[in-house]
N, C-alpha and C positions, 0 to 999 in steps of 0.2 A: 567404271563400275563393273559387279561383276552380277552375271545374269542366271536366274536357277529358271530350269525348266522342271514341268511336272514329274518326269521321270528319274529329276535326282538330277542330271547333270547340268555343271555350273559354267557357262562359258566366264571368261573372264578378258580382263580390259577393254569391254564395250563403253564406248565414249559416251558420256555425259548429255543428255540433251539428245539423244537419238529417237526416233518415233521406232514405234512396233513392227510397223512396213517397212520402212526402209532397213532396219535391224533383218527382217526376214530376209528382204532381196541380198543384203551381202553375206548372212550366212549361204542362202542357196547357191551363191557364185562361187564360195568356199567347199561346194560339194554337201551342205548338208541342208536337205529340203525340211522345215521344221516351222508349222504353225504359224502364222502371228499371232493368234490368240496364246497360244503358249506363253509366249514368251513376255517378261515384266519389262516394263518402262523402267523411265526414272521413277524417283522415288515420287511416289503420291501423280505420276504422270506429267513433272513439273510444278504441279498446283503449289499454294501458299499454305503455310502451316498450320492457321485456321479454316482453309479449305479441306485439307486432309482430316482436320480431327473431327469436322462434322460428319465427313464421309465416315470419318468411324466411329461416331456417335450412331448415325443411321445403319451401318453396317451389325453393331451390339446390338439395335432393339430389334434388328429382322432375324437376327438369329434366335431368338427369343419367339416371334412370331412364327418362324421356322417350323421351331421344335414344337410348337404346338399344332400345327397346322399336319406336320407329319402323325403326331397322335390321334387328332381328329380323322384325319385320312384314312384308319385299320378301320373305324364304321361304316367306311364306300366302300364300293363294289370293289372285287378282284380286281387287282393290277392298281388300283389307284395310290395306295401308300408306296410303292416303286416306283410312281409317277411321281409322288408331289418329293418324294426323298431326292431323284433325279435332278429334279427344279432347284432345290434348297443346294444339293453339292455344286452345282451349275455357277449356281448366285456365289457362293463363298470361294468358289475356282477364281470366277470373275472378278471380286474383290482382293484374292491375293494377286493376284496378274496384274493388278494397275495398283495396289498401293500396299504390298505386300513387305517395300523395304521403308514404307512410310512410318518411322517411331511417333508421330503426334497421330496417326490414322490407329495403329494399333491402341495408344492410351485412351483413343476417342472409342475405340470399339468397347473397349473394358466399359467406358464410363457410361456407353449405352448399353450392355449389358446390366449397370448395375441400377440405370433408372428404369430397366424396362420387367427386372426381377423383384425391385424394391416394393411394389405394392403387395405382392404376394406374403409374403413376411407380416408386413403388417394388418394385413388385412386376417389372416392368421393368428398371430398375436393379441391382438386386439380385439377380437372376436373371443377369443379364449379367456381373453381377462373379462370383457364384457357377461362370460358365461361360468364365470366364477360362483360366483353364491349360491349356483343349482348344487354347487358340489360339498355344500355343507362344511364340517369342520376344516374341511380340502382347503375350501377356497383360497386361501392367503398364499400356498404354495401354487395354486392353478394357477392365482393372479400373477405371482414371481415368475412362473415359466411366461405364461403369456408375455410380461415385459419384458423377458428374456428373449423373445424369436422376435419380438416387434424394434430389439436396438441392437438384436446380431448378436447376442450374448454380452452388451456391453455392459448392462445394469438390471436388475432384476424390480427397482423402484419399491422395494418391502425391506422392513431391516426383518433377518434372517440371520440365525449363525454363520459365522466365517466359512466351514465348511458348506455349508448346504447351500447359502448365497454361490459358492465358487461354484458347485456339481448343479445347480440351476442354471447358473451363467452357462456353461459346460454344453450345459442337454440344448439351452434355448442357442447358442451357438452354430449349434452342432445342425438342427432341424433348419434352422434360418441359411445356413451354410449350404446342405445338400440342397434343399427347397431351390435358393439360388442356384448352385452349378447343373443343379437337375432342370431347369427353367431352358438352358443354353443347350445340351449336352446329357441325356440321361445316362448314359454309359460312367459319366464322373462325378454323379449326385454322392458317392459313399466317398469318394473322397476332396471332397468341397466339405460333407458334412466331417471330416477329421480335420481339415483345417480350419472350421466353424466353430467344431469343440475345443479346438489346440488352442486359439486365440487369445480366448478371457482369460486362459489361465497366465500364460505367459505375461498377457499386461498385467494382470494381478502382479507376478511375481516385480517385474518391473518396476509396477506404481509401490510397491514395497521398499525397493532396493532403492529408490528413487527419493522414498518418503527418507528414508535413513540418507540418504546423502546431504537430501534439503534438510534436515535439522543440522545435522552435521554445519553446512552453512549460514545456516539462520540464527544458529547460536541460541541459547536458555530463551524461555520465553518472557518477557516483560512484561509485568503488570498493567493494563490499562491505564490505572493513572499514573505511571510514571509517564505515558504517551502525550495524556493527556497537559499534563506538565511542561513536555517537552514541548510540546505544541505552542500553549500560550509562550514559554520566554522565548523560543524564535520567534513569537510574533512582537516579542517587546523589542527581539534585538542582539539578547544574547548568543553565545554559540556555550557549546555544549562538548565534552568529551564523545565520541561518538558510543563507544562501550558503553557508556548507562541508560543510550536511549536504544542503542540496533547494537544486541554483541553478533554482528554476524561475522561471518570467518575472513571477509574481508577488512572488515575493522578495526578486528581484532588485530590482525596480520600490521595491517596501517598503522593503530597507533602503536602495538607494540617494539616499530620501526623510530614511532617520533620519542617515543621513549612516554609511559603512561603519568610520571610525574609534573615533566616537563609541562606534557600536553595540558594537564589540570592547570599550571602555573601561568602558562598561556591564557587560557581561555579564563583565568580569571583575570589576569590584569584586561584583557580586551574588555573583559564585564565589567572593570569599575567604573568606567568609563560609562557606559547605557546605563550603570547603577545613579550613578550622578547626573548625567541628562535625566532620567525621570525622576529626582526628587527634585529637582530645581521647577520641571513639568508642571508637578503636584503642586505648587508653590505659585503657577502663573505666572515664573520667571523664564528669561529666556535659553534657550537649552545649554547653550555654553557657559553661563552663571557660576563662577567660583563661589560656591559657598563658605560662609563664615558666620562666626555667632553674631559678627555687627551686620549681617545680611540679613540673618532672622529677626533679630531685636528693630531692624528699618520694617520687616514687614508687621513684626506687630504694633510698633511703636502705629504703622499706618492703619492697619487694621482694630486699633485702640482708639480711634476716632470714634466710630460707632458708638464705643462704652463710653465715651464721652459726652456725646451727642445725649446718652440714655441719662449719665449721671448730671446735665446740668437740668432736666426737669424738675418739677418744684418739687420741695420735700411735701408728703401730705402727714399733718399731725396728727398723736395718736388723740384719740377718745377714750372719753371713758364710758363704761355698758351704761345704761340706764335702763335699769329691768322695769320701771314702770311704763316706757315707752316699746318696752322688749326690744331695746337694742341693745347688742352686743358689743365691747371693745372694741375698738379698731385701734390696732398697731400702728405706729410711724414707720415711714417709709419714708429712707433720706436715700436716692438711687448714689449719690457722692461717696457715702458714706459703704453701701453695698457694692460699689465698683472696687474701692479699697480692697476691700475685704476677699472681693472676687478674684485680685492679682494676686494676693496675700495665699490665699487658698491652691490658688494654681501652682504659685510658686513651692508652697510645702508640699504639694503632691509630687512636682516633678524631683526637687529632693530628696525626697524618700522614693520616687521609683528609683531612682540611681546609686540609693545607700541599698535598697535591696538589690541590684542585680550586680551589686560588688559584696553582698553577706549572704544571698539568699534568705536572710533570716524572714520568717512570719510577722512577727509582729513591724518590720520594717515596712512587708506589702497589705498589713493592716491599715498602717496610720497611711500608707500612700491612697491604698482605696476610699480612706474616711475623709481626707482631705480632697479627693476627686468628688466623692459623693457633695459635700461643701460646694464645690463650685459650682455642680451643676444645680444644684436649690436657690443657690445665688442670682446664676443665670435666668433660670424659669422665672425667680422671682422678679426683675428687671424685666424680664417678655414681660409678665403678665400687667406688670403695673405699668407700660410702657401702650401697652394697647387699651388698659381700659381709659387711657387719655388721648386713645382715637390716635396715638402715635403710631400708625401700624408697618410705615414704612422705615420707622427706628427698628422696629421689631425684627423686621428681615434683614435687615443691616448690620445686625446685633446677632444674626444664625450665621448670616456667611463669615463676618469677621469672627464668632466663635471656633468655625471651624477650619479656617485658616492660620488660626492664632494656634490652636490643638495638631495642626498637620507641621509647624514649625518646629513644637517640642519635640516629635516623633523624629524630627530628621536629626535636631540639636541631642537627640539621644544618640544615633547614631553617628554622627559627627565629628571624624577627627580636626580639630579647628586647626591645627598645623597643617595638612597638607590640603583641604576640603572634601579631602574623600568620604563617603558617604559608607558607611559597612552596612552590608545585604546581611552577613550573617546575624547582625543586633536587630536589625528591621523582623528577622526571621524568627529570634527568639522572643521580641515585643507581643509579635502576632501569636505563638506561641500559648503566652501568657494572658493571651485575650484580649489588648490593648488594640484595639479598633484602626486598622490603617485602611486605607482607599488609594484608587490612583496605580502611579506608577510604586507608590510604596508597598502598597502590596503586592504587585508585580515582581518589584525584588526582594520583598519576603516570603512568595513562595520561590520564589529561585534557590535562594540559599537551605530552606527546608526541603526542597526534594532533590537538588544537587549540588551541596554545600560544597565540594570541590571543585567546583565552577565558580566560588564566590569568596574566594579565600582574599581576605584583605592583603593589600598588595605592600603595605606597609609589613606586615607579617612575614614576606617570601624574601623582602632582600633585592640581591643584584637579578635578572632572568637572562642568566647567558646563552646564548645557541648552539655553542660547541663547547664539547667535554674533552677533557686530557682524554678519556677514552679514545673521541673522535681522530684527537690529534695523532695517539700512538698508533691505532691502528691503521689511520691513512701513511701514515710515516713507514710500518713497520713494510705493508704492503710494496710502498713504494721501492724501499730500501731491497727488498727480497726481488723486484722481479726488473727492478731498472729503468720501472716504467711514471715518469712524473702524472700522469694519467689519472693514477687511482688515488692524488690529491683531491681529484673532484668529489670525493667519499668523504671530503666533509661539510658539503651541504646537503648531504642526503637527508641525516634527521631534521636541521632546519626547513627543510622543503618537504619533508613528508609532515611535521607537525603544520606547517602553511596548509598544506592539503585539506588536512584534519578540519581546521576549521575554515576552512573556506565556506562560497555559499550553496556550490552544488553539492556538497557533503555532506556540511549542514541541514540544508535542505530536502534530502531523502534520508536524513534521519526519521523524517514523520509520513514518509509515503508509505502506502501498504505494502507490507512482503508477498512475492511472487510464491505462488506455488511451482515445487518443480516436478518433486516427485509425485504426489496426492495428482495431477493431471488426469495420469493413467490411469482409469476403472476408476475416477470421479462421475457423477451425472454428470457436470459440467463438463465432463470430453466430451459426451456423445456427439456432440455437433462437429465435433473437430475430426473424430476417430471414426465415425460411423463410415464414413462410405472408403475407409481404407478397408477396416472391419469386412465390409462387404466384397469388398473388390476380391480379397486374398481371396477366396474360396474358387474364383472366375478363373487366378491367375494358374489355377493347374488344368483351367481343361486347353487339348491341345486342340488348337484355333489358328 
């Protein structure tokens, strides 16, 4: 190691581990008679690196202590401020002499300079904001300085114009800056407070240039509810193109690697798949359930039990009024007769939703709604005459199989019976149209309404190859030009970057919140982070 003494001169190659004494006794053998005090140890004197930084933790708040001590001193008697000045160069001689080559003793001196400077600042600031409203129209900007010297100039805590917020940051900076170096060191208070005032600006400039990079990365901004969206169908299962839920610059980059159609084409054959486990769900069937129209017509056929149960009650015959007893007609009620009538009804409603969503025409979703209206009058009717015969547990037998029977046709609408695929996008236009789904059906029609190219019927896309003649030519051409069979691997690049895509940790921070990266800097939310660099910079010019 190499050793400075007071005077400037630097011995060098003193061995490691040497004490101060015996360092003295072989320079004096050498001819030069020279201190032990003089002369530095190892670095910190040996000690550990938490030994040394407390040493200069302690060493930062005495010079603070110091420097006031020496101001108080010019109110004693003659000779005493070149008394206690003596003591203080004494103490700080002493502390470079034993831990002067110590890098964690110097970061510990700072960081006791900066706890032993920080109250001053705030007690300042804070008192200022505190004695704001004496200063009438003032106040609001007395307040902004004050929050200005009490966080170093990091925040002024008032919205202010863009300029006046910055030249407040600026001043309260600037005052918080000198205050500190002036605390250590009065001779480098004016320039502590220029590095106090240079600060804010520059993280301003920063958290700006920072702000523009993070959008740049974070990509257009996304509506809430399209988040919101995305949220639930990864919770149902689906995966998602990443661009419609996060365009950030990564993603973008990603999937414009897996190629943006593919990627859609993908992610919707994986989705017919959770498309079909949850309507089989909605159904109380088990998830792997091939659906077919003789699978629905089993569960109504089973679920038509109930309307059965209801229609073998007795008919009750009508009456006729007899106004001299003031009674009124009472109608027959043959529930046989209403249960007919009731499949009769359903069945022209669901015919006619299907002739309208292959015409659109009006009067097709006329007679569909007047033949639904039909059923349901039907239905209440059978409740009601079903309970006043104290039947009450027909009655609720007679709600679940209603709406079991009605969650069938919903699927049998969307249901291609050749393959059992279920289409999200016909679920999506049902609900659309106000057609009442629950369940996992309505889980996959809002899928297909807020990201119908995640839900593309997979009978509609054909074969889903992984590599393109593109893929081929280019890995070929490459190959062919450089001799290297190597850059055949370039054609599972886009299969494995679309795998990526939808994997689950992708998927998965599609719905986590975006980072800030720029907005950080000369946010409130630095100050906890930024504050005590903020401080420290002004400390780091005085020479110590």
């Amino acid at each position: 190691m190499d050793v400075r003494l007071p005077d400037g001169t630097i011995i060098q190659g003193v061995p490691d581990g040497i004490s101060r004494a015996d360092l003295a006794a072989r320079l004096k053998s050498n001819g030069m008679d020279v201190p032990s005090e003089w002369l530095v140890g190892p670095k910190g004197q040996g000690g550990s690196i938490l030994g040394n930084t407390l040493m200069g933790v302690a060493r930062g708040a005495k010079d603070v202590i110091d420097t006031g001590a020496e101001w108080l001193s010019r109110l004693g008697p003659a000779g005493e401020n070149e008394r206690v000045r003596a003591m203080n160069e004494a103490g700080k001689r002493e502390f470079d002499q034993g831990y002067g080559g110590s890098t964690a003793a110097s970061i510990g001196r700072i960081g006791g300079n900066v706890a032993a400077t920080l109250p001053a600042g705030g007690v300042l600031g804070y008192g200022l904001r505190a004695a704001a409203p004496l200063a009438g129209s003032a106040a609001p900007v007395v307040s902004s300085l004050g929050n200005s010297i009490a966080t170093g100039g990091m925040t002024t805590g008032n919205t202010l114009p863009a300029l006046g917020n910055l030249a407040t940051r600026a001043i309260g900076g600037g005052i918080s800056g000198g205050l500190a170096a002036g605390q250590v060191d009065p001779n480098s208070a004016m320039t502590g407070a220029g590095i106090g005032a240079a600060l804010p600006v520059a993280l301003g400039g920063l958290g700006r240039a920072g702000d523009a990079i993070a959008s740049t990365i974070r990509g257009p901004a996304v509506p809430s509810g399209v988040k919101e969206a995305a949220t639930a169908a990864l919770e149902s299962g689906y995966v998602l193109p990443p661009t419609q839920v996060s365009p950030t610059l990564w993603n973008r980059l990603l999937e414009g690697a897996a190629g943006k159609i593919s990627t859609a084409q993908n992610a919707s054959a994986k989705n017919q798949a959770v498309t079909n486990r949850l309507a089989a769900e909605t159904l109380d069937l088990p998830p792997q359930t091939l659906l077919s129209p003789l699978v629905l017509k089993d569960i109504r056929d089973e679920a038509g039990q109930a309307y059965r149960a209801v229609a073998s009650l007795p008919v009750r015959q009508a009456e006729r009024a007899q106004p001299l007893l003031n009674k009124p007609a009472i109608p027959e009620i043959n529930p046989a007769k209403m249960v007919e009538d009731l499949k009769q009804a359903r069945n022209d409603a669901q015919s006619w939703f299907k002739a309208y969503n292959r015409s659109a025409s009006p009067d097709d979703l006329a007679k569909a709604r007047a033949a639904d209206a039909l059923s349901k009058r039907l239905e209440s009717g059978l409740e009601d005459y079903a309970g006043s015969l104290g039947e009450g547990g027909l009655v609720q037998n007679l709600r679940e199989a209603r709406t079991r029977i009605a969650k069938t046709y919903s699927v049998e609408r969307a249901l291609n019976a050749t393959t059992g695929n279920v289409d999200a996008q016909v679920l999506g236009r049902m609900a659309q149209k106000g057609v009442p789904l629950s369940g996992g059906l309505r889980e996959a029609a809002n899928l297909a309404q807020a990201f119908p190219k995640a839900a593309q019927p997979v009978e509609r896309m054909g074969s889903l190859p992984q590599m393109s003649p593109l893929d081929f030519n280019a890995a070929g051409l490459a190959t062919a030009a450089s001799g290297n069979p190597a850059w055949l691997a370039g054609l599972i690049a886009r299969p494995a970057a679309r795998s990526l895509v939808l994997s689950g940790p992708v998927q998965r921070g599609l719905i986590s919140g975006p980072s800030r990266i720029g907005g950080l800097l000369g946010s409130p939310a630095s100050v906890g982070l930024l504050d005590y660099g903020v401080r420290a910079a002004p400390l780091l010019a005085i020479d110590q």
